[in-house]
C-alpha positions in Angstrom: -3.1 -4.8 34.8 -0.9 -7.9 35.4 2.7 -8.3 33.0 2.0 -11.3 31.1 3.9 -14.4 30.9 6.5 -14.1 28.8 7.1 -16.8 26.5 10.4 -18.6 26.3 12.9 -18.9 23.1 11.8 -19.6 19.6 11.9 -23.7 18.8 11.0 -23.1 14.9 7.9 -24.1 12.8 5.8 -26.5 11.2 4.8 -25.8 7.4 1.9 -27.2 5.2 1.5 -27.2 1.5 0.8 -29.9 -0.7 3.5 -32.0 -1.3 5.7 -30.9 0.6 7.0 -33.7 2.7 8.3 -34.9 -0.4 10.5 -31.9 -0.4 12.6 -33.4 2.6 15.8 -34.2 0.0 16.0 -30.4 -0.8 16.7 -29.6 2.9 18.9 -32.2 4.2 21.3 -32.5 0.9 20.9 -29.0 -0.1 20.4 -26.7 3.0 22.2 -28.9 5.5 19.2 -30.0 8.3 18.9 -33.9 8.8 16.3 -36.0 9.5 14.8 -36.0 13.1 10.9 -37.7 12.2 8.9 -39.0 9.8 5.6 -40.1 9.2 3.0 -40.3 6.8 2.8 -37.0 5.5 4.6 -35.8 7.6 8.4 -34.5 7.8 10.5 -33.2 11.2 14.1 -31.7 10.2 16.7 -31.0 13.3 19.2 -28.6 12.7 23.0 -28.9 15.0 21.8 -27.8 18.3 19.7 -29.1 20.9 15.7 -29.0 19.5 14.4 -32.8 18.8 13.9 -30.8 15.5 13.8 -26.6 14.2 11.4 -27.4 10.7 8.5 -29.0 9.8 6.5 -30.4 6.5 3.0 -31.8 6.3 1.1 -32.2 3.4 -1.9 -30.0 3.2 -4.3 -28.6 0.8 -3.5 -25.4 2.1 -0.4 -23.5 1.9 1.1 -21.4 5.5 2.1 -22.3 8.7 0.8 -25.3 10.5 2.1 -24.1 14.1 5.0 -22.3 15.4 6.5 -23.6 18.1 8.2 -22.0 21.2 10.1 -23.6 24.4 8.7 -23.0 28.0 11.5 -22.8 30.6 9.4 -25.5 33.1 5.8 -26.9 33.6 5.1 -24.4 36.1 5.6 -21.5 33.8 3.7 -23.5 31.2 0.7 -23.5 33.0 1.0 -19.6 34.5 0.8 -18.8 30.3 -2.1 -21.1 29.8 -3.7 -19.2 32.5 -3.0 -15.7 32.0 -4.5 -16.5 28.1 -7.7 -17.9 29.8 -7.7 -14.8 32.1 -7.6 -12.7 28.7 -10.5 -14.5 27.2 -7.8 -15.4 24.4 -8.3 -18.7 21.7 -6.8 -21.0 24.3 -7.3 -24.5 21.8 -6.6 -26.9 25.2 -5.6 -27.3 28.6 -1.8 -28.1 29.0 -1.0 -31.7 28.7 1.8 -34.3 28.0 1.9 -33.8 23.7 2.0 -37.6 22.4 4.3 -36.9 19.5 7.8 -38.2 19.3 9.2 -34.4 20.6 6.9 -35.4 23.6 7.2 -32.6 26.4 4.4 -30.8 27.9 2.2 -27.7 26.5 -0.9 -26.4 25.0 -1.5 -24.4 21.8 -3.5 -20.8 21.0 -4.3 -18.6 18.4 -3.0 -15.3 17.3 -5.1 -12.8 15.9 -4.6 -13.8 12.5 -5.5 -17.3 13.2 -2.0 -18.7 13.2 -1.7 -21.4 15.6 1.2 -21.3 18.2 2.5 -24.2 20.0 4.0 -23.7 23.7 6.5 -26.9 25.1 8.2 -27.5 28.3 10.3 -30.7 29.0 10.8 -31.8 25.1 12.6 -34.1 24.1 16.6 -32.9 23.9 19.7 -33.9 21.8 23.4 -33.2 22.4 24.6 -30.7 19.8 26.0 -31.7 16.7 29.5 -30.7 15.4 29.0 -30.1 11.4 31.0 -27.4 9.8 28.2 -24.9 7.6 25.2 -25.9 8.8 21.7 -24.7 10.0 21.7 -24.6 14.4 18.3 -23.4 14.8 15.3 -21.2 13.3 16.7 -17.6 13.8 13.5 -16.2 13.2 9.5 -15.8 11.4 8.8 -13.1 9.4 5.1 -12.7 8.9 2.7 -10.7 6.4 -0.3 -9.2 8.5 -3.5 -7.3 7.1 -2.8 -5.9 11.1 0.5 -5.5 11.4 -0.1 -2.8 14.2 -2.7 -4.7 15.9 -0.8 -8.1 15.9 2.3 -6.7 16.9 0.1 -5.1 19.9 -1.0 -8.5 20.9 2.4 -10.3 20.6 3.6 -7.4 23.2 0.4 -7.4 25.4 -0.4 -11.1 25.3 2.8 -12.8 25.1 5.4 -10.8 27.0 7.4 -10.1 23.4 9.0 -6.2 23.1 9.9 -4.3 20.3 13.1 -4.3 19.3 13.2 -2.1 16.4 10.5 -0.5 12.9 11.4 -0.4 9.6 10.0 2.6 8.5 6.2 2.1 8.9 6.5 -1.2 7.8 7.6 -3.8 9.7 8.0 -4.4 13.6 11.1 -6.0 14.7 9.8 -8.2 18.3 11.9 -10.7 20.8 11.6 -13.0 22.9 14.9 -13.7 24.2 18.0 -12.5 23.5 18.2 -12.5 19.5 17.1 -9.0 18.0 14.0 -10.8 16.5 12.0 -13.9 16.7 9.2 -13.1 15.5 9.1 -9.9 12.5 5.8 -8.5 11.5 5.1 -6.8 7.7 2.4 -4.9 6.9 0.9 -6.3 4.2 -2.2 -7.7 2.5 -3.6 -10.9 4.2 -2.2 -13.1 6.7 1.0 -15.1 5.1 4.4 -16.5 5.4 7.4 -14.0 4.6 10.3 -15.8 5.0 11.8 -18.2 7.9 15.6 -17.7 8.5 17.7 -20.6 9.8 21.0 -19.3 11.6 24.6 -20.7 11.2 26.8 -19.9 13.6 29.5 -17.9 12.3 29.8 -15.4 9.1 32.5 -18.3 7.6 29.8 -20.7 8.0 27.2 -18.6 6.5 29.0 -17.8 3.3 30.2 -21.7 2.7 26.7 -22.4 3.2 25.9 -20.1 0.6 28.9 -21.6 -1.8 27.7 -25.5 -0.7 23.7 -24.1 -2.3 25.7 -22.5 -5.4 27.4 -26.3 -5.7 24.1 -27.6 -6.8 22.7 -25.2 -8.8 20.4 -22.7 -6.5 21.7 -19.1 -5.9 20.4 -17.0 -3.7 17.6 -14.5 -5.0 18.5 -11.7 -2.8 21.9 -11.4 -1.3 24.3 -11.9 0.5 24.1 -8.6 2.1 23.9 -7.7 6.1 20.5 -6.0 7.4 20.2 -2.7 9.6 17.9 -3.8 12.0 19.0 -7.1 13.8 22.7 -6.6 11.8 22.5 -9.8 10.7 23.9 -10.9 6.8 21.5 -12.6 4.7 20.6 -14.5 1.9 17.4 -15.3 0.2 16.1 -18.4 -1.4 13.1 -19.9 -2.9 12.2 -23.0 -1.7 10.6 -26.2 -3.6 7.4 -24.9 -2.2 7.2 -21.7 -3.3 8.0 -20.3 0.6 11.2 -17.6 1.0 13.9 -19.5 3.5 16.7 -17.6 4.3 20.8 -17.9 5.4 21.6 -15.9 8.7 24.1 -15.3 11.0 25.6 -13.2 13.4 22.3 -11.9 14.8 22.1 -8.9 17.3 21.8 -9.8 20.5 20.0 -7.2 22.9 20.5 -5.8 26.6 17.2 -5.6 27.8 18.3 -2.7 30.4 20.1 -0.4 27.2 18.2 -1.0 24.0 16.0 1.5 22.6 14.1 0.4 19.7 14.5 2.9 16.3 13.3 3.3 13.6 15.0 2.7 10.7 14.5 4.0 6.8 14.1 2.4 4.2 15.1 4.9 1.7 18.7 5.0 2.2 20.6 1.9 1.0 23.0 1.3 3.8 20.6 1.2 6.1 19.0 -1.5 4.2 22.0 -3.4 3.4 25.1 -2.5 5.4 27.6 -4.3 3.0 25.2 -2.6 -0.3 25.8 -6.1 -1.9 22.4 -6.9 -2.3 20.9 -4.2 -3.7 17.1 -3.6 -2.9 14.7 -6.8 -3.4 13.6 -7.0 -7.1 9.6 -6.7 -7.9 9.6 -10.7 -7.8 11.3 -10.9 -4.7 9.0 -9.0 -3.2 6.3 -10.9 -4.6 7.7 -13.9 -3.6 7.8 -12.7 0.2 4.2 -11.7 -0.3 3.0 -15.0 0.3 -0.1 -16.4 -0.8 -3.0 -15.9 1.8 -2.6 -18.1 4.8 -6.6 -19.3 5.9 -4.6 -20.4 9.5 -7.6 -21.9 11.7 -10.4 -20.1 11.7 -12.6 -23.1 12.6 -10.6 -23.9 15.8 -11.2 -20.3 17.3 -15.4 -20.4 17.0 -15.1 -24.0 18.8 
């Protein structure tokens, strides 16, 4: 059997709800992105680094993920993905071609197992970095609730060229990409849904004044700060205007491909949950919260 294509670094996401482009105040004066696009229902936040933008809000009547979105090194590897996926008879949506939207670039789009839709783009638009003390540079990572966490993991591996970097217990699956411990975290859970999205700052000072500039205006976080095993990145938890879990990084792991051995790690022993024990575990809401409500993703674009 060939090695896939890997896939190149994560971009970030676009999210659907209703109403939610009219949440775009919250996350520029509140959670520090600024505005990259906008258009009729429609919302594209840039964080400080070089992606024309890192988060996304369309108005929807359903709530989840509308696509999530990954860079492709060139063209050339573009199109050797798009073909390995046609090879595997996977839910290839189109044939790679210039994207008409104002990242422009060059890509295609497929579908996970759960039906989540992922977006692959070469030769986007860029912008030079942007000096602001405390806030967001990119989407760290996606944490995502699967009725088949094993199975989607599986296919994220096979498919995509991702590789384990670490379990939580029997619960969740730790995958990269790149570099960064995690892009992409899987949960076992109940349905397809939206866990949490974690936008990194780039330094544990910046991280906790981000957390102080939130407390300014009124929103705490609803679990943490505290610093994860797995990844050893700090954290802290918030609710967003939507009802989805966004989350204040830093600091993330970064792995040596030729020395890493994934572990497992428990659950049942606090420090291994929460290095700094600050946090405490997550409360019965929390957890709630982080469930999600079901995602329906696009079932209609797979049977076309």
């Amino acid at each position: 059997m060939t090695d896939p294509v890997r896939v190149g670094s994560l971009r970030g996401l676009v999210m659907r709800a209703p109403g939610i482009a009219a949440t775009k105040k919250f996350y520029i004066d509140n959670w520090g992105l600024s505005l990259a696009h906008e258009g009729d229902g429609e919302v594209y936040l840039r964080g400080t680094g070089a992606e024309p933008f890192i988060y996304g809000l369309k108005d929807s009547d359903t709530y989840g993920i509308e696509y999530i979105h990954f860079a492709m090194p060139d063209r050339a590897a573009t199109d050797a993905l798009h073909q390995w996926l046609v090879r595997q008879g996977e839910a290839v949506l189109s044939a790679p071609a210039d994207f008409e939207d104002f990242a422009g670039g060059y890509g295609f789009e497929v579908l996970d197992p759960d039906n989540r839709r992922l977006r692959f783009r070469a030769d986007a638009l860029t912008h030079a970095p942007v000096e602001a003390f405390a806030k967001p540079r990119k989407v760290s990572h996606v944490v995502l609730n699967s009725g088949d966490m094993d199975g989607v993991a599986d296919w994220y591996c096979r498919t995509l060229g991702f590789r384990v970097s670490d379990y939580s217990a029997d619960q969740m699956v730790f995958l990269r990409c790149a570099s960064d411990h995690h892009s992409i975290a899987l949960v076992r859970g109940h349905y397809p849904s939206v866990n949490h999205v974690a936008f990194e700052l780039p330094s544990i000072n910046e991280f906790m004044r981000s957390i102080g500039r939130m407390k300014q205006v009124g929103v705490v976080p609803t679990w943490g700060p505290g610093r994860h095993g797995p990844g050893d990145n700090p954290f802290a938890y918030y609710v967003s205007p939507s009802g989805f879990v966004i989350e204040f990084t830093a600091e993330v792991q970064q792995i040596d491909e030729e020395t890493h051995q994934a572990q497992v790690w428990p659950r049942d022993v606090p420090e291994k949950m929460d290095q700094w024990m600050t946090a405490g575990a997550p409360t019965a809401a929390q957890r709630a919260v982080m469930q999600g409500r079901p995602d329906p993703g696009f079932p209609e674009l797979r049977e076309k």
